[in-house]
N, C-alpha and C positions, 0 to 999 in steps of 0.2 A: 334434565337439561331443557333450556329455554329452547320453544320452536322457532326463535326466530335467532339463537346463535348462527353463527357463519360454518360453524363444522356442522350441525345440527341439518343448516339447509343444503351445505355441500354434499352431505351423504345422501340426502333424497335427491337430491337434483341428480347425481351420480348415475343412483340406482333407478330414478324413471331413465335417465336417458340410454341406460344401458338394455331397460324394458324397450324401449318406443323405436332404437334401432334396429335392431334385426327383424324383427316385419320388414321394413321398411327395403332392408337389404335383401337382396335375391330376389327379389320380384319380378326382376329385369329378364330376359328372354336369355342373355347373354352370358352363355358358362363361362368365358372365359374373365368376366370384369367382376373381377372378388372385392371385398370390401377394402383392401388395400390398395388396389390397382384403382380403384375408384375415388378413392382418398388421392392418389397421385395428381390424378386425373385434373380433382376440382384445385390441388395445389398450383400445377401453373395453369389453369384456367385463371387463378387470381393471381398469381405469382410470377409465370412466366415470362418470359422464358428463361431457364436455372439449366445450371450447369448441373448435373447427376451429384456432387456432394452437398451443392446448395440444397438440392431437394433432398437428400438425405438427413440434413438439420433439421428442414420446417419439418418433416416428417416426425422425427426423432426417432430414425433406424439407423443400424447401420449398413456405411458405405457399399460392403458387398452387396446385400439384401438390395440394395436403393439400382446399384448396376444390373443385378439381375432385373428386379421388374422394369424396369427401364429397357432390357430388351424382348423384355417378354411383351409389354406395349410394344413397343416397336414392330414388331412380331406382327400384331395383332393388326398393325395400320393405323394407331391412333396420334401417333406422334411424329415430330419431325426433328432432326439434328441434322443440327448445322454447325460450321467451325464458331469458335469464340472470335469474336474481332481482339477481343483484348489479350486473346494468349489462343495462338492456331493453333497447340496441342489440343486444348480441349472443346469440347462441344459445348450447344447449348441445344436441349430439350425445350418444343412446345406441343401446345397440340396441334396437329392441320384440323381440314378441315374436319373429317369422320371422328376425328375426337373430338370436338366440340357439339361435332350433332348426337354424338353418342351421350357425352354429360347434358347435354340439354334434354334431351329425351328420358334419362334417368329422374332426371330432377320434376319433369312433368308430370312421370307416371308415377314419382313417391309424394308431389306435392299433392296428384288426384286421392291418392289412398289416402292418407292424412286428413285431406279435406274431410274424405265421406265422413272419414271417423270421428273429428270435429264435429259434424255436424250432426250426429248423433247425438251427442253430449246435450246434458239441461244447459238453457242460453244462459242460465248463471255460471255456471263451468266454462261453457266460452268466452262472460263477459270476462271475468277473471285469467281467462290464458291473453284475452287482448289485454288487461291491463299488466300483466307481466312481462310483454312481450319487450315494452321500451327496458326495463333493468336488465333482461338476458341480453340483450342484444348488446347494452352496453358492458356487462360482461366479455362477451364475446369478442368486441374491439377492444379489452383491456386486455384482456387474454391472446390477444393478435399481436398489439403490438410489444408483448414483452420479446426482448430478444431472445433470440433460438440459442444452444449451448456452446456453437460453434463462433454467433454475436459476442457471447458472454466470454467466452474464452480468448478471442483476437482484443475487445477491449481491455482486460484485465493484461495480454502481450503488451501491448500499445505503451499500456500503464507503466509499462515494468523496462520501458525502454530509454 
């Protein structure tokens, strides 16, 4: 198989990223913010603030799962609910403020690890992760904006109306 096929690069991209996160994960001081509570976390840090089944789509969990850590955050102080203005049954999840200091503080103490280890690297090895950096990232934005299954699902309702 050709190294620069699209399945070819998808499997290693895969398999380093699933190498280069877990260091990366737990290093934090904090038992209680698992790799999922942490993914919620930075979801409406960008997202926010989502009603608990909105965050259940971006996530791609399901809705019980999404309720529990939802009050298992809550729990913990990182988050805030408040009624929806557009339907008072339900809520809308963000973070206050101790969850934002909490993913900024995550995010500083994985971006230091990362660095040192960057910098370890021969500067050919890093000139090549900066010149990758702009196609992942664009990745990343394509990958963002496809719609979640819950998008995909009311479009295709819509459709059918």
């Amino acid at each position: 198989m050709d190294r620069h096929e699209p399945a070819e690069l998808a499997g290693r991209l895969r398999a380093v990223l699933q190498q280069l996160l877990p260091p990366l994960r737990g290093r934090h001081p904090h038992r209680n913010l698992t790799p999922s509570r942490l993914a919620a976390l930075a979801e409406l840090a960008a997202h926010g603030p989502l009603r608990v089944g909105e965050l259940a789509d971006r996530m791609n969990i399901a809705l019980s799962t999404t309720s529990r850590m939802v009050d298992l955050l809550d729990g913990c102080g990182w988050i805030a609910r408040r009624p929806d203005p557009a339907d008072q049954r339900a809520s809308l999840i963000s973070l206050n403020d101790d969850g934002v200091a909490l993913l900024s503080t995550v995010r500083r103490e994985t971006t230091g690890i990362l660095a040192e280890e960057i910098a370890g690297l021969p500067a050919d090895h890093r000139r090549l992760l900066h010149d990758a950096l702009p196609a992942l990232e664009q990745l990343a934005e394509q990958m963002r904006s496809r719609p979640t299954p819950a998008e995909r699902a009311n479009d295709q309702g819509d459709a059918g109306s």
